[in-house]
C-alpha distance (Angstrom), angle and dihedral (degrees) to the residues before:
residue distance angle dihedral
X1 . . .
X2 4.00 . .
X3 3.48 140.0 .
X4 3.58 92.2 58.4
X5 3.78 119.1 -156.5
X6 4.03 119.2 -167.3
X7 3.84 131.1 173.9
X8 3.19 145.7 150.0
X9 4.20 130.1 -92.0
X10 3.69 109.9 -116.1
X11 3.86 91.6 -116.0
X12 3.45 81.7 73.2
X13 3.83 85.3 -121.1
X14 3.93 126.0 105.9
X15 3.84 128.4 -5.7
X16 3.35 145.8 -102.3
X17 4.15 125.5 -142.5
X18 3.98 124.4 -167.3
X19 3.86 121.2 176.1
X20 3.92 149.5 158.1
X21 3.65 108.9 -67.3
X22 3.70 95.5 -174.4
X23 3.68 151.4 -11.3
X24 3.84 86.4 -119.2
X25 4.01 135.3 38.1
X26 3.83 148.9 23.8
X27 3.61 102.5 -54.0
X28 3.71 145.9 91.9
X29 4.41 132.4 -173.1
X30 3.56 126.3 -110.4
X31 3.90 129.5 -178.9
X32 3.64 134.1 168.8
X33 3.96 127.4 -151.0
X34 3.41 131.1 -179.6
X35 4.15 101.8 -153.1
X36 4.08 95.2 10.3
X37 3.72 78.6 -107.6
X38 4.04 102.9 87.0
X39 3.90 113.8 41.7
X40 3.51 120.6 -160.4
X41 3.45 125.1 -130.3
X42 4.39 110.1 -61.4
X43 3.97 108.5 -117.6
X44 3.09 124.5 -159.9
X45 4.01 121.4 -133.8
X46 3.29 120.8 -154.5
X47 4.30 89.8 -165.7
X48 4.20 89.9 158.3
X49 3.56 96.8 44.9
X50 3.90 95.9 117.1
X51 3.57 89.1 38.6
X52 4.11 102.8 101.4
X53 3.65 121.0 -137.5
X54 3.79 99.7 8.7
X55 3.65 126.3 157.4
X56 3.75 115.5 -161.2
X57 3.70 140.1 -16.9
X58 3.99 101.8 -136.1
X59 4.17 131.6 -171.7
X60 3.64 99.0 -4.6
X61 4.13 108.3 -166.0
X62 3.85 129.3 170.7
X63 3.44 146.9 -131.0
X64 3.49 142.6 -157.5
X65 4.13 103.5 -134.4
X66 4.45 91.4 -164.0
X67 3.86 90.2 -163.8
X68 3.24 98.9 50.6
X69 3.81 104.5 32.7
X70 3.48 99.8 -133.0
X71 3.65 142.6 94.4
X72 3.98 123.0 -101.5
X73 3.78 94.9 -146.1
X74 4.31 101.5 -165.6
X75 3.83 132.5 -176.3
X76 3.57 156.0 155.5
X77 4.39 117.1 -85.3
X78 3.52 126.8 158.9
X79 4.36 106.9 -155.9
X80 3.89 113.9 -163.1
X81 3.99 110.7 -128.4
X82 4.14 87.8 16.2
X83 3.79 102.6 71.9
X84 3.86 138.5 2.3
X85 4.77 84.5 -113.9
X86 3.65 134.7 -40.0
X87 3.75 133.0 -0.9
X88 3.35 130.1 -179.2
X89 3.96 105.4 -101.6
X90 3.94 126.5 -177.0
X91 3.98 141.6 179.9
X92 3.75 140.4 -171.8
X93 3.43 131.4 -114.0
X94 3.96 131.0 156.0
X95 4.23 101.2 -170.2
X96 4.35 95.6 29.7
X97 4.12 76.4 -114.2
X98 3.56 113.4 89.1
X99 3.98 112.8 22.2
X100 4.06 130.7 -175.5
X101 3.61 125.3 -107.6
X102 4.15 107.2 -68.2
X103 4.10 104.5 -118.1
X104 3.89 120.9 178.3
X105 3.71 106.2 -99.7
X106 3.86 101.9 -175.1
X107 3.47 128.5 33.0
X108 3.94 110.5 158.3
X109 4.25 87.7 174.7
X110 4.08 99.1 -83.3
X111 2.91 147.9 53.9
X112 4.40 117.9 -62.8
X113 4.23 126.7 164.3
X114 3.48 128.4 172.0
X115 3.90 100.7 51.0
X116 3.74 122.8 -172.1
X117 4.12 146.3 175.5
X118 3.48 134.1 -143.7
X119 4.33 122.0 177.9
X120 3.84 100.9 -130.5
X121 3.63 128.9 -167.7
X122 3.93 116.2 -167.7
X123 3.58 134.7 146.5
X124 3.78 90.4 4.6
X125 3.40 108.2 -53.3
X126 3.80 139.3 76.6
X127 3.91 134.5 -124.2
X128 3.66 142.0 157.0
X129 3.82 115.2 -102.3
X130 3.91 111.7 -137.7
X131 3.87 106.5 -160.3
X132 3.80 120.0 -173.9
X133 3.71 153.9 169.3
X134 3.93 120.0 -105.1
X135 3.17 106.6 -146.8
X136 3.58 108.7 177.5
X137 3.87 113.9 136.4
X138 4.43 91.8 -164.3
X139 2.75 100.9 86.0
X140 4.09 92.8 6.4
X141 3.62 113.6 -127.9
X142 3.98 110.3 145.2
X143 3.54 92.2 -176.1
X144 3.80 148.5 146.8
X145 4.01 118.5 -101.9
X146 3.30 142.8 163.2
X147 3.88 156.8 -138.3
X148 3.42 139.2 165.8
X149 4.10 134.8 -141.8
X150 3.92 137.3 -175.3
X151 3.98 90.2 -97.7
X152 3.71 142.0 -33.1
X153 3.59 97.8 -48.1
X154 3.97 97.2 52.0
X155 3.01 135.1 -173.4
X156 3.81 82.6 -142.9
X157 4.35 115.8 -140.0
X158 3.63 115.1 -141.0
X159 3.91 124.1 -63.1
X160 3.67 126.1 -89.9
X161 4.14 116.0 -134.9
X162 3.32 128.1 -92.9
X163 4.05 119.1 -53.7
X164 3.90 95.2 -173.0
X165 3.30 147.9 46.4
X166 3.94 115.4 -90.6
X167 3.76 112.6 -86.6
X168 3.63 99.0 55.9
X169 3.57 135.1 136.7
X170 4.07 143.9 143.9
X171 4.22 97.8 55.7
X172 3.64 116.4 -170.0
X173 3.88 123.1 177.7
X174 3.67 129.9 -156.8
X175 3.81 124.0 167.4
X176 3.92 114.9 -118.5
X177 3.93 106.7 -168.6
X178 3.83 109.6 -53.6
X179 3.73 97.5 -15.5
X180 3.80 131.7 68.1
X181 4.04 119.4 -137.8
X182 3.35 119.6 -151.0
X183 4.47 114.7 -151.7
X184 3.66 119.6 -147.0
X185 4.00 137.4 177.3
X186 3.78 101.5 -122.8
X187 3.83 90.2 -156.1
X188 3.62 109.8 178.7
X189 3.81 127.2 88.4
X190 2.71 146.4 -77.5
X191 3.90 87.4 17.6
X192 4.36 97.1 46.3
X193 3.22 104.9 152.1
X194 4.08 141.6 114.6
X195 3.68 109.1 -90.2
X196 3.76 133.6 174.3
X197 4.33 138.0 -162.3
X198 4.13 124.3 -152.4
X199 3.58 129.1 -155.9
X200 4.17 127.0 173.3
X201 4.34 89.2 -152.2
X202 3.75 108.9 30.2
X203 3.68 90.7 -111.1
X204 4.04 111.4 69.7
X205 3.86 111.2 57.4
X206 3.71 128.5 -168.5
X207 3.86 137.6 169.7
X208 3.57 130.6 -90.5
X209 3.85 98.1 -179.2
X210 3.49 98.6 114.0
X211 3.72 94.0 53.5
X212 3.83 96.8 55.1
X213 3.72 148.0 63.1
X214 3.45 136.4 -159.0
X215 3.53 130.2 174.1
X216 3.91 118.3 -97.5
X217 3.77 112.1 -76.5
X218 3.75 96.3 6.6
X219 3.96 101.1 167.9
X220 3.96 132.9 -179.7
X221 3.50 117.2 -8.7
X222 4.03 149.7 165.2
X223 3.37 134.2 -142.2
X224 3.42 125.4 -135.2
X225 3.89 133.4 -179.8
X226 3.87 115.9 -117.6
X227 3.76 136.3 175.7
X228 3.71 133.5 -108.1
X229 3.30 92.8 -109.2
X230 3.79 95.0 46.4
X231 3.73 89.8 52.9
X232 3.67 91.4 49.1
X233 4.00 88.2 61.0
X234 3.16 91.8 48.8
């Protein structure tokens, strides 16, 4: 299990988890809890099953698509004879039972993993933040970009440049007052360790290492809003 993915059900009760089942293969995890106490028991989804000749299913994470009333479930796979590594992929599913056919939902032209969302309001209006790896190895970057889109679905405008150093992977954003702060695995020795970058317009970037700690080998995570009183269980 890694790559863990946790949010909340949009009743606003209960949670759902989705992770990285295994380096290799056609499946991802899924667990529900109703107090992040209690798990249920951890399925395993085989999502690219019918998919021939794929390689992984990577950093699954999921989102709550209000129109439609369904989750868009997205993720990393790599499929031999389809593409030259990993696209983003993603399905549907409203009970984590019964899903829709996996299609590729964001190719830029190379290879990305580790994609994310974050709703976004700046400047008056409101969008959904796509944040990925860039993966390409010529010329190597293995850094974190970004795009944004009208919602969940896209369609997607063109990518910013690099807001990292090379050797970064697993972004998460969360907003802390007036800026956003975007979390990253530094991977690479002999400086592995998580790292993250703020900026107030989406433009300008600076670090925020020196104002954080994480514990040692803290890898790709989620965050998730909770309660006082969850917390306090906790």
């Amino acid at each position: 299990m890694r790559d863990i993915f946790i949010t909340r059900n949009p009743s606003g009760e209960g949670f759902r988890a989705v992770w990285t089942w295994a380096w290799r293969g056609s499946t991802l995890g899924t667990a529900s809890s109703p107090d992040l106490m209690t798990w249920s028991h951890q399925t395993e989804v085989p999502i690219m099953k019918d998919v021939p000749a794929v390689r992984n299913v990577w950093a699954p994470e999921t989102y709550w698509d209000s129109g439609a009333k369904q989750w868009l479930l997205i993720w990393s796979s790599a499929v031999d004879g389809m593409t030259d590594g990993n696209r983003i992929w993603a399905a549907r599913t409203a009970d984590f039972t019964t899903f829709s056919k996996p299609a590729i939902f964001y190719d830029p032209g190379f290879v990305v993993i580790d994609a994310t969302m974050f709703h976004r309001h700046l400047d008056g209006k409101d969008v959904v933040v796509f944040v990925v790896k860039d993966q390409s190895i010529d010329p190597l970057r293995y850094q974190i970009r970004w795009t944004s889109g009208p919602g969940v679905e896209g369609s997607w405008g063109p990518l910013s440049g690099p807001i990292t150093e090379s050797w970064s992977e697993g972004p998460s954003v969360i907003q802390v007052g007036a800026k956003w702060i975007v979390y990253y695995d530094h991977y690479r020795a002999p400086r592995a360790r998580y790292e993250g970058v703020q900026t107030a317009d989406w433009i300008h970037w600076t670090s925020v290492n020196g104002k954080m700690h994480f514990p040692d080998h803290a890898k790709h995570g989620s965050f998730f809003r909770v309660t006082d009183a969850e917390a306090e269980r906790l």
